[in-house]
CHARMM-style PDB file with segment names, atoms N, HN, CA, C and O in Angstrom:
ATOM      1  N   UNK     1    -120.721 178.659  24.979  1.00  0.00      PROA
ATOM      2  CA  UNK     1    -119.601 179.275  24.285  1.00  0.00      PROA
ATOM      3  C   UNK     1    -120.162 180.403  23.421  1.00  0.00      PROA
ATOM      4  O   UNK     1    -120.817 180.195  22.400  1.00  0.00      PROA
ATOM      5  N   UNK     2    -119.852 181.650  23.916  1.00  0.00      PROA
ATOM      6  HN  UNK     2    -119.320 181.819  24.746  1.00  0.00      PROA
ATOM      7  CA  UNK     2    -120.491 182.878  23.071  1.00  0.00      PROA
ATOM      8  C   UNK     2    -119.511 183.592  21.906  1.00  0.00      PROA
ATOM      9  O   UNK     2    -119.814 184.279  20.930  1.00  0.00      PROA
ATOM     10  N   UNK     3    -118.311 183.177  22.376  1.00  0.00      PROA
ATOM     11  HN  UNK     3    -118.065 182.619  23.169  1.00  0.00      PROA
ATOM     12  CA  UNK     3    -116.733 183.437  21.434  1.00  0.00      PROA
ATOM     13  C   UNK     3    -117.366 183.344  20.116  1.00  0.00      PROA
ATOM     14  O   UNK     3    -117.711 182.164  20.043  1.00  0.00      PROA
ATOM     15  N   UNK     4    -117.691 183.907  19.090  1.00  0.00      PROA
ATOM     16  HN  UNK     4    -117.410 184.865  19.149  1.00  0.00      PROA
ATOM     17  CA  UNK     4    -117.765 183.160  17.900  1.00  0.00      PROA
ATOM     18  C   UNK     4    -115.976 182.631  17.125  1.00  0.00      PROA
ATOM     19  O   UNK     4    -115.868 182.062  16.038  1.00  0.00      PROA
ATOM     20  N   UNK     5    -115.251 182.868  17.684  1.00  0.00      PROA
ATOM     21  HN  UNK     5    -115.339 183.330  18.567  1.00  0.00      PROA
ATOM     22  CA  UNK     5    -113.817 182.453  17.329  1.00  0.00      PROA
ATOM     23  C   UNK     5    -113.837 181.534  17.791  1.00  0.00      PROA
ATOM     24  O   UNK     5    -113.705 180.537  17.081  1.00  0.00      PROA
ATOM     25  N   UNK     6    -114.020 181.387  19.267  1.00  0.00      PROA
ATOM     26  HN  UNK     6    -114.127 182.197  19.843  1.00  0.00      PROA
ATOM     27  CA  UNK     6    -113.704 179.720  19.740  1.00  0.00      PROA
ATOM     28  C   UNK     6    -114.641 178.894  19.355  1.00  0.00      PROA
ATOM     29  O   UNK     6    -114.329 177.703  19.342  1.00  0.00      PROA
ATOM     30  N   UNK     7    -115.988 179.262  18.952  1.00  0.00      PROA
ATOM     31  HN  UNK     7    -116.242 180.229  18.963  1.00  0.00      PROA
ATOM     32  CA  UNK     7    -116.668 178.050  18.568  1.00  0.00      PROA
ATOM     33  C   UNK     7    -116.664 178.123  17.032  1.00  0.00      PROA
ATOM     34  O   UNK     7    -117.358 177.303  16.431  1.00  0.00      PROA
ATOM     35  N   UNK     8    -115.987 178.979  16.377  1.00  0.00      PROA
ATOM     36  HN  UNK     8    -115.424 179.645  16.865  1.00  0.00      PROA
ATOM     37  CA  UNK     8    -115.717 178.639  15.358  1.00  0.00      PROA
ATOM     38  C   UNK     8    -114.321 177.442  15.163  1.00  0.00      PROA
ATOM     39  O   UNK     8    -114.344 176.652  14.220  1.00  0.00      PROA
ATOM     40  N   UNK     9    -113.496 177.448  15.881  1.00  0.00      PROA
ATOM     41  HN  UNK     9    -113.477 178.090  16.647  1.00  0.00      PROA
ATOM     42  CA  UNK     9    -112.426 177.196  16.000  1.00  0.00      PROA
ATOM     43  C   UNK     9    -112.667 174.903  16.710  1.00  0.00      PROA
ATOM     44  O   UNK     9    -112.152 173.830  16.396  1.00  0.00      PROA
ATOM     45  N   UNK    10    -113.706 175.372  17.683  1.00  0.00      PROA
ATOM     46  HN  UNK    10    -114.125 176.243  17.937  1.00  0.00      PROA
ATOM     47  CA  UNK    10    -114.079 173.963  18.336  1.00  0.00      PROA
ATOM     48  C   UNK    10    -114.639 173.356  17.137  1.00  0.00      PROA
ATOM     49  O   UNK    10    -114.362 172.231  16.722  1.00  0.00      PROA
ATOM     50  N   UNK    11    -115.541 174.280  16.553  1.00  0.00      PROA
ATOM     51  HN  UNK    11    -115.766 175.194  16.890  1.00  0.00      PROA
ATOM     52  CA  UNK    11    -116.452 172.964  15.265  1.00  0.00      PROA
ATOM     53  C   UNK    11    -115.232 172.478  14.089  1.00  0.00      PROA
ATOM     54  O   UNK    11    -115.330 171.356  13.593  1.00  0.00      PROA
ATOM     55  N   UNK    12    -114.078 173.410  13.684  1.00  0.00      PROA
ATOM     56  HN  UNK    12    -113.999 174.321  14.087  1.00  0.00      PROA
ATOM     57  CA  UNK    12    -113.213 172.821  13.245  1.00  0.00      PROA
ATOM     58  C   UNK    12    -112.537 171.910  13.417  1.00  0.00      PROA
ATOM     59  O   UNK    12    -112.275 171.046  12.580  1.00  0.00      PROA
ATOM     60  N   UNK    13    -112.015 171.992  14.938  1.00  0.00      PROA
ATOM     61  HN  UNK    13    -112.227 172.694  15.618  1.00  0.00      PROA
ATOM     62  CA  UNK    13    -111.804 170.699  15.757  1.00  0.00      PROA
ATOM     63  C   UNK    13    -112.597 169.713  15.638  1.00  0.00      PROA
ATOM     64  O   UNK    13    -112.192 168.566  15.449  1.00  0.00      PROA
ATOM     65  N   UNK    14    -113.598 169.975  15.715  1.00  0.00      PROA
ATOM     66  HN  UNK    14    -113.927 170.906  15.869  1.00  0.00      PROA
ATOM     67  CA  UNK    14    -114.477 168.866  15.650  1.00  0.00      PROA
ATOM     68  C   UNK    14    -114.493 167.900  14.531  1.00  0.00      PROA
ATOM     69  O   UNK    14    -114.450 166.683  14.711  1.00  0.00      PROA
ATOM     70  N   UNK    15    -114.568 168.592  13.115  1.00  0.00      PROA
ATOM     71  HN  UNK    15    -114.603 169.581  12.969  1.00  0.00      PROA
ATOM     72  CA  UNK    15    -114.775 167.941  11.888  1.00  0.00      PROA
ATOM     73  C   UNK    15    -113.216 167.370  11.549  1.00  0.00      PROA
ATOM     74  O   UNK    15    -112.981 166.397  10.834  1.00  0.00      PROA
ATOM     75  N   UNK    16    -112.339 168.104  12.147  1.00  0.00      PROA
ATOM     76  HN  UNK    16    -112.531 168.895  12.728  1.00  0.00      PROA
ATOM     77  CA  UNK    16    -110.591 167.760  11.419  1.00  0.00      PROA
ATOM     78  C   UNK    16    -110.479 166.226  11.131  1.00  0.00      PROA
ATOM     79  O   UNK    16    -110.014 165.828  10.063  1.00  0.00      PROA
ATOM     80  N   UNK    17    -110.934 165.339  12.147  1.00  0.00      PROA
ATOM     81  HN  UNK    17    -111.312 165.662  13.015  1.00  0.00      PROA
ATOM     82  CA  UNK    17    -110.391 163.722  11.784  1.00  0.00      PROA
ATOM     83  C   UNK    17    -111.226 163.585  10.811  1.00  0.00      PROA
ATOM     84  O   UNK    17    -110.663 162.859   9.991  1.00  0.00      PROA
ATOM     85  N   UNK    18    -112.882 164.047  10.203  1.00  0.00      PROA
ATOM     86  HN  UNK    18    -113.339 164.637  10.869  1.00  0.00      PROA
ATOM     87  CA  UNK    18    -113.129 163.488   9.249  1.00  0.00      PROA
ATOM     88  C   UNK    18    -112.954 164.107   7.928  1.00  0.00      PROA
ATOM     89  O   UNK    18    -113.067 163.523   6.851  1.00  0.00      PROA
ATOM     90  N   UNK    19    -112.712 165.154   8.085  1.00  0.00      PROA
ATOM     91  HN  UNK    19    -112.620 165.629   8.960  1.00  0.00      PROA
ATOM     92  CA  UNK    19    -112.034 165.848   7.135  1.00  0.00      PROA
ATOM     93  C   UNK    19    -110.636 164.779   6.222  1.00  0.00      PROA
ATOM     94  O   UNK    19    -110.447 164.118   5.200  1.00  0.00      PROA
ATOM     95  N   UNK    20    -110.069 165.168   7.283  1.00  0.00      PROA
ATOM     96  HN  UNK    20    -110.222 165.705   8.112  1.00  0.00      PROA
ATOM     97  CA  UNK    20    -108.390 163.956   7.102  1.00  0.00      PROA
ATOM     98  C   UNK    20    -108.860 163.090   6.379  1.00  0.00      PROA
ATOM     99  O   UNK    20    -109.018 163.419   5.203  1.00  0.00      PROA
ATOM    100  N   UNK    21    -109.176 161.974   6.702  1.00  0.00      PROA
ATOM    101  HN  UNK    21    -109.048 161.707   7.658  1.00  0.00      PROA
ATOM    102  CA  UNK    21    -109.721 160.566   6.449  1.00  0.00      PROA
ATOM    103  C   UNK    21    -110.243 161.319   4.708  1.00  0.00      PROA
ATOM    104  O   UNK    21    -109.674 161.086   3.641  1.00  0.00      PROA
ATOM    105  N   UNK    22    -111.377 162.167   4.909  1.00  0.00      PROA
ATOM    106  HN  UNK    22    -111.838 162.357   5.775  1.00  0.00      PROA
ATOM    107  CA  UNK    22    -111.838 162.298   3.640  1.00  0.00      PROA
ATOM    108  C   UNK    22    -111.173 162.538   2.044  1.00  0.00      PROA
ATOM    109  O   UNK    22    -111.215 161.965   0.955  1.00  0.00      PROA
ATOM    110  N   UNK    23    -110.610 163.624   2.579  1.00  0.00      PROA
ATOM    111  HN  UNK    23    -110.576 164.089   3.464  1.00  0.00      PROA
ATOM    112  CA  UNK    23    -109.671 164.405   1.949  1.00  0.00      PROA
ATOM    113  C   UNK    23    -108.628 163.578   1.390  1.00  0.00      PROA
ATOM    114  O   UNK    23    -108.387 163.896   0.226  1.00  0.00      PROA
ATOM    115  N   UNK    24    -107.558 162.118   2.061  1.00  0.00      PROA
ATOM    116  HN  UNK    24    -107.754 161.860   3.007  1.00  0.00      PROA
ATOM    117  CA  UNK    24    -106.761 161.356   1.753  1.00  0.00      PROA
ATOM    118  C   UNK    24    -107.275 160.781   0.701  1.00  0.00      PROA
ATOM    119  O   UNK    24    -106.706 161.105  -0.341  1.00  0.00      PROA
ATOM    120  N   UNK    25    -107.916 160.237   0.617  1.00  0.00      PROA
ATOM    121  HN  UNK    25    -108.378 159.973   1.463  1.00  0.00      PROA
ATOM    122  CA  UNK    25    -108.981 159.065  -0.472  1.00  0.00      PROA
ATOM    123  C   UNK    25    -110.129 160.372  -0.793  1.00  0.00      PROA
ATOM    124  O   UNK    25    -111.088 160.493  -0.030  1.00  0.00      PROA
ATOM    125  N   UNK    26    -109.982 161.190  -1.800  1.00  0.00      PROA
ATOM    126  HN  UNK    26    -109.203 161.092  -2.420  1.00  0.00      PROA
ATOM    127  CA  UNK    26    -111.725 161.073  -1.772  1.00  0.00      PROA
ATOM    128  C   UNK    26    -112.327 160.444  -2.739  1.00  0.00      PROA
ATOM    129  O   UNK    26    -111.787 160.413  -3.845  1.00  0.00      PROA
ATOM    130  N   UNK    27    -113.113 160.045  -2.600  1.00  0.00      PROA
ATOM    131  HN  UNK    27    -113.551 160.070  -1.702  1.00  0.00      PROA
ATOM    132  CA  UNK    27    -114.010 159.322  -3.379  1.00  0.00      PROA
ATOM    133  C   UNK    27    -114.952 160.257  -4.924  1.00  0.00      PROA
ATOM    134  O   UNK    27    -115.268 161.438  -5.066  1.00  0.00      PROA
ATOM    135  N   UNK    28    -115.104 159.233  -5.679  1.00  0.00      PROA
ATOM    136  HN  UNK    28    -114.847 158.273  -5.563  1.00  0.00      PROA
ATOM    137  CA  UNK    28    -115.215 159.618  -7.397  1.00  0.00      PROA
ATOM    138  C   UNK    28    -116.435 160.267  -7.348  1.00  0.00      PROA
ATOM    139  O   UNK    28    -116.740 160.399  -8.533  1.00  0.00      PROA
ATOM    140  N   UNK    29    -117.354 160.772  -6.634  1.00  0.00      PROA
ATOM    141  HN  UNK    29    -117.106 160.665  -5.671  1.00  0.00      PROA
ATOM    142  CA  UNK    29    -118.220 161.462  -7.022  1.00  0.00      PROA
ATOM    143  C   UNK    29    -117.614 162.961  -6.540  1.00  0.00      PROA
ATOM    144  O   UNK    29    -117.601 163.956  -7.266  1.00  0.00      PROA
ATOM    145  N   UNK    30    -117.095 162.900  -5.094  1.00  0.00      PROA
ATOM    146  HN  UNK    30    -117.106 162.092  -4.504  1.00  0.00      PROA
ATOM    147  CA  UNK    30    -116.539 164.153  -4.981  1.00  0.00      PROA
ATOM    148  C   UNK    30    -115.094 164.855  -5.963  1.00  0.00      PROA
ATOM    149  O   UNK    30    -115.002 166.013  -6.373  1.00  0.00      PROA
ATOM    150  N   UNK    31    -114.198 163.848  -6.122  1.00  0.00      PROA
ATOM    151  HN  UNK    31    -114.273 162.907  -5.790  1.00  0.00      PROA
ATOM    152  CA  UNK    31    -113.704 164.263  -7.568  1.00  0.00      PROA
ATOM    153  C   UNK    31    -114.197 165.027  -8.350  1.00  0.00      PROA
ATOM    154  O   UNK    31    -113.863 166.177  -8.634  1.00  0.00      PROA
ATOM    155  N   UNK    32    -115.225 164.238  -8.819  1.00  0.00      PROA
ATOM    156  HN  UNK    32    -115.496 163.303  -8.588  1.00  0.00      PROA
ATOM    157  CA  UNK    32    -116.247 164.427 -10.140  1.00  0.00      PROA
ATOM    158  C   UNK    32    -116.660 166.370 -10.048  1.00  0.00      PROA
ATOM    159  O   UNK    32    -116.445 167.307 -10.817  1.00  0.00      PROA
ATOM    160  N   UNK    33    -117.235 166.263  -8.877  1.00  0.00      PROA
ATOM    161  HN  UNK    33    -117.410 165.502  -8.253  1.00  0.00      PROA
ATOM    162  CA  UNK    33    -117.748 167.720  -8.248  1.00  0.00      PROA
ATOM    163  C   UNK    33    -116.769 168.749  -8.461  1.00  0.00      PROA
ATOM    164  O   UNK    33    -116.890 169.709  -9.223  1.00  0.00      PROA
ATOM    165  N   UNK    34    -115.573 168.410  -7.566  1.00  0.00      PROA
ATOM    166  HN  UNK    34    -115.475 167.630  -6.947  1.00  0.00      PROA
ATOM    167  CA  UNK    34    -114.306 169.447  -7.418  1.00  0.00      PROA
ATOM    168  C   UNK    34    -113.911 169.591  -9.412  1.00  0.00      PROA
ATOM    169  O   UNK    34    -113.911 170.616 -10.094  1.00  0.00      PROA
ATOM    170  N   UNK    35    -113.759 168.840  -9.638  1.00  0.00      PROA
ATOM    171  HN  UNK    35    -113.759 168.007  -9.084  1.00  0.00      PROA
ATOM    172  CA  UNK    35    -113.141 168.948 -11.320  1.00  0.00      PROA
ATOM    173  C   UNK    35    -114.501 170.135 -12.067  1.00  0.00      PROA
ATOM    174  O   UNK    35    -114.118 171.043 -12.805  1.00  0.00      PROA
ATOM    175  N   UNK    36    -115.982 169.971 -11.769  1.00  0.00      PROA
ATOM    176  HN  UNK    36    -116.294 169.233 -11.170  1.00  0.00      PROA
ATOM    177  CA  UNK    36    -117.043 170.379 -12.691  1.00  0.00      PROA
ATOM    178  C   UNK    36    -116.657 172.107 -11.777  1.00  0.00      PROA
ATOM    179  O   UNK    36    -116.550 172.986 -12.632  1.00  0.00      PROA
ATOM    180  N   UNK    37    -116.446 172.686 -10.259  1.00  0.00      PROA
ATOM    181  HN  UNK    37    -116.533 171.973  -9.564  1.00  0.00      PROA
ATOM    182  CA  UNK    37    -116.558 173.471  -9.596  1.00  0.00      PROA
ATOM    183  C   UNK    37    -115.363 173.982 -10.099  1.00  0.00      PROA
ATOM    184  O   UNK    37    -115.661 175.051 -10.632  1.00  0.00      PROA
ATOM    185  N   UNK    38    -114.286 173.799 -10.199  1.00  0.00      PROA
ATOM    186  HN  UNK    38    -114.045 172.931  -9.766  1.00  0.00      PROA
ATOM    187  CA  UNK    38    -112.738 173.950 -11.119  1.00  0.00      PROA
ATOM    188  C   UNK    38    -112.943 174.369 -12.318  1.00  0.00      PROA
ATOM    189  O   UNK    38    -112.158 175.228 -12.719  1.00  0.00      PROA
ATOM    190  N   UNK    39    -113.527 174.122 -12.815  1.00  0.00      PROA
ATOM    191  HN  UNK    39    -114.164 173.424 -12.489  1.00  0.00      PROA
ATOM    192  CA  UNK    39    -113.988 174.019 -14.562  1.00  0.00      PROA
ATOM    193  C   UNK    39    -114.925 175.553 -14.508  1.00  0.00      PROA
ATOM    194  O   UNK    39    -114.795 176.455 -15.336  1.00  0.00      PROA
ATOM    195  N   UNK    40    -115.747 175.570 -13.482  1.00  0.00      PROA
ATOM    196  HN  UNK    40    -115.852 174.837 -12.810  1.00  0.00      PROA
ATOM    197  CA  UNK    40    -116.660 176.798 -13.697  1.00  0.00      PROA
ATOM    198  C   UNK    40    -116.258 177.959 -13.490  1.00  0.00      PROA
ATOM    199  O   UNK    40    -116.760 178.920 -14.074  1.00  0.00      PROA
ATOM    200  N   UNK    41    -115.124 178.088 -12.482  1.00  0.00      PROA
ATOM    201  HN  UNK    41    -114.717 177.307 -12.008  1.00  0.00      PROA
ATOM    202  CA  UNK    41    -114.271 178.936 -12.305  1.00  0.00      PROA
ATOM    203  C   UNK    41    -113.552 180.008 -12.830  1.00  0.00      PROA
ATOM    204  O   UNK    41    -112.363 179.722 -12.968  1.00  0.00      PROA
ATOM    205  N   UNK    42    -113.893 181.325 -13.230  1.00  0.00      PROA
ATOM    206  HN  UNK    42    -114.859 181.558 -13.118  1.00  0.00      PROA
ATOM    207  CA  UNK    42    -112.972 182.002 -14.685  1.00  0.00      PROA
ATOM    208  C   UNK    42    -111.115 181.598 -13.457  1.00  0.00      PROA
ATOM    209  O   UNK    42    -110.780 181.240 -12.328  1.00  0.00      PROA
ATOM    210  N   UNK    43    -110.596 181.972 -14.659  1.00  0.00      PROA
ATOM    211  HN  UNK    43    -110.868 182.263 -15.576  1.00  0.00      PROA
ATOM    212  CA  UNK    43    -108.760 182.288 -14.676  1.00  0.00      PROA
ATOM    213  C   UNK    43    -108.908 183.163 -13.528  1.00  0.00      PROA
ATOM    214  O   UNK    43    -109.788 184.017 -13.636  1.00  0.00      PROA
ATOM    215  N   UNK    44    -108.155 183.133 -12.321  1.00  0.00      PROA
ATOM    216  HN  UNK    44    -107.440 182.439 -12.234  1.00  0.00      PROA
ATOM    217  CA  UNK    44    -107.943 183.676 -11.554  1.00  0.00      PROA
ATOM    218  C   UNK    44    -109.018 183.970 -10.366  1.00  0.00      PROA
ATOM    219  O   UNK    44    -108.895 184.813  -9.476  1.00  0.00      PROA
ATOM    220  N   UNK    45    -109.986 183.164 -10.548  1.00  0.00      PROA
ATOM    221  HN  UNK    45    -110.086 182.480 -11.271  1.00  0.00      PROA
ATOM    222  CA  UNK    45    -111.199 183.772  -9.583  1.00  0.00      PROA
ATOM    223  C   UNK    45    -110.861 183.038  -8.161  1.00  0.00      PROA
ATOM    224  O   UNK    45    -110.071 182.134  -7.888  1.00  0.00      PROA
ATOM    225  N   UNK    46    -111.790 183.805  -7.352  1.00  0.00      PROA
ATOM    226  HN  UNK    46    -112.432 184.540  -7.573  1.00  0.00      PROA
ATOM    227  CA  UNK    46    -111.415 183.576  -5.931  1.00  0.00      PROA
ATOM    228  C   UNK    46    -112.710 183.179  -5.489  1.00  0.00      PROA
ATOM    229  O   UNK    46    -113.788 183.627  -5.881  1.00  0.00      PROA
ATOM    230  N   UNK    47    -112.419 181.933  -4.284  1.00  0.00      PROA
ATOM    231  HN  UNK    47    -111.544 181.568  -3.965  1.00  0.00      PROA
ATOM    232  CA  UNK    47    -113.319 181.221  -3.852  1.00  0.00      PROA
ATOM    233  C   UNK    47    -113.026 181.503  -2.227  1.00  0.00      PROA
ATOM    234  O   UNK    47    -112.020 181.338  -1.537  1.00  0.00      PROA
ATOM    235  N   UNK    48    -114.550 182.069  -1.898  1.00  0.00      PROA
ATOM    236  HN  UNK    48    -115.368 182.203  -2.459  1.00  0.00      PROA
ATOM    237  CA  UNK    48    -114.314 182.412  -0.160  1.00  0.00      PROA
ATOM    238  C   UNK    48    -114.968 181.348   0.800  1.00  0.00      PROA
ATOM    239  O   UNK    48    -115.990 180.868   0.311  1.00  0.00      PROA
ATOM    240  N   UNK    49    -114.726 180.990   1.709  1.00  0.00      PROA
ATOM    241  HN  UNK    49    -113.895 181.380   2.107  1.00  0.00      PROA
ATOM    242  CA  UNK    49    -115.223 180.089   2.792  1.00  0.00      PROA
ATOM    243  C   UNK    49    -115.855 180.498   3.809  1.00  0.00      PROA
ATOM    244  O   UNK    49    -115.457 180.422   4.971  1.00  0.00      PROA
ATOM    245  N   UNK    50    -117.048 181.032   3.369  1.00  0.00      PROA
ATOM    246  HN  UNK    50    -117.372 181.094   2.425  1.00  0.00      PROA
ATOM    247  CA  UNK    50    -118.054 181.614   4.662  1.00  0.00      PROA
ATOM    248  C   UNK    50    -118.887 180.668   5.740  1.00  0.00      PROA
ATOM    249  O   UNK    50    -119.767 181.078   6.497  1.00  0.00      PROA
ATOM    250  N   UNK    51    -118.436 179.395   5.640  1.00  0.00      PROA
ATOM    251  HN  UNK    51    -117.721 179.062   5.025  1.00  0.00      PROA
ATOM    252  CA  UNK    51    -118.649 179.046   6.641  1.00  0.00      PROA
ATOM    253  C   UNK    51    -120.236 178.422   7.136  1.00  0.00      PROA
ATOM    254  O   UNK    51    -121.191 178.356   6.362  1.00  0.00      PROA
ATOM    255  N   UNK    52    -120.259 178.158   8.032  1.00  0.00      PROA
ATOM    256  HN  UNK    52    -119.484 178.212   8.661  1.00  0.00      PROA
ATOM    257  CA  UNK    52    -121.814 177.677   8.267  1.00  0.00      PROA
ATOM    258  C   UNK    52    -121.948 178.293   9.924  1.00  0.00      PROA
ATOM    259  O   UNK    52    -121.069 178.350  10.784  1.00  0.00      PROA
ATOM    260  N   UNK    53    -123.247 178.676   9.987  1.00  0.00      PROA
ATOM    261  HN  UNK    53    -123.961 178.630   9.288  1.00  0.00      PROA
ATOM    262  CA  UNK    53    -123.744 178.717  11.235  1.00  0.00      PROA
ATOM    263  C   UNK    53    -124.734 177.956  11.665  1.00  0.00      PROA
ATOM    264  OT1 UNK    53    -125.131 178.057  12.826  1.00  0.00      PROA
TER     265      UNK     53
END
């Protein structure tokens, strides 16, 4: 697969059920994280998702 769209698109597929599962419940350390990453954040700042290769 040379697409970088479609295999960007398949590894999403890929992770979605554990994503789900995660995301419903997450658990108190990742809380913990998201609240300290929230907190560091100025008023209005923007957070981009570059992704992994």
């Amino acid at each position: 697969m040379d697409d970088p769209t479609a295999r960007t698109t398949a590894g999403y597929d890929r992770i979605a059920p554990v994503f789900a599962t995660r995301s419903e419940t997450p658990d108190a350390a990742f809380l913990a994280f998201r609240q300290r990453f929230a907190t560091a954040l100025p008023t209005g700042g923007r957070v981009a998702d570059l992704g992994r290769r």
